[in-house]
C-alpha positions, 0 to 999 in steps of 0.5 A: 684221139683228138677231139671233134669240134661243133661250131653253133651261133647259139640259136635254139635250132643249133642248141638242139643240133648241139644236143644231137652231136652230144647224143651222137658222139658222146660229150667226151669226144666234142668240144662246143663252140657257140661262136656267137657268145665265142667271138674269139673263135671265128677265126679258129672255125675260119683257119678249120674251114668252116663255111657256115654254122652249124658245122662240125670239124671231126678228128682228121679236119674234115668239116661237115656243114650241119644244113645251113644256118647262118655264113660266118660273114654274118655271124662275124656281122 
């Protein structure tokens, strides 16, 4: 089974979003990604579907944006 995917732009309320999903799901079934030290991965979380952070890509592709953090146009600046 593939994993999830929890994008983040580092702020202390993703941080703690990023805790929950580790809670949720378990550390072996999320990768972490903080996009904001990260920037390599924009484009990654663009190509997934990622809207906005925090958001989490599951297994299958589907993206469920996590309350609205920041658009990817503002974290890419």
């Amino acid at each position: 089974m593939s994993k999830s995917i929890f994008y983040h732009a580092g702020c202390p309320v993703f941080v703690s979003a990023e805790h929950d999903i580790i809670d949720l799901v378990g550390s072996n079934n999320v990768d972490i990604i903080n996009i904001g030290t990260e920037r390599t991965k924009i484009e990654d979380a663009e190509k997934a579907g990622v809207k906005s952070v925090p958001a989490l890509v599951t297994p299958t592709g589907n993206v469920l944006h996590i309350n609205f953090g920041a658009s990817l146009a503002d974290v890419k600046g």
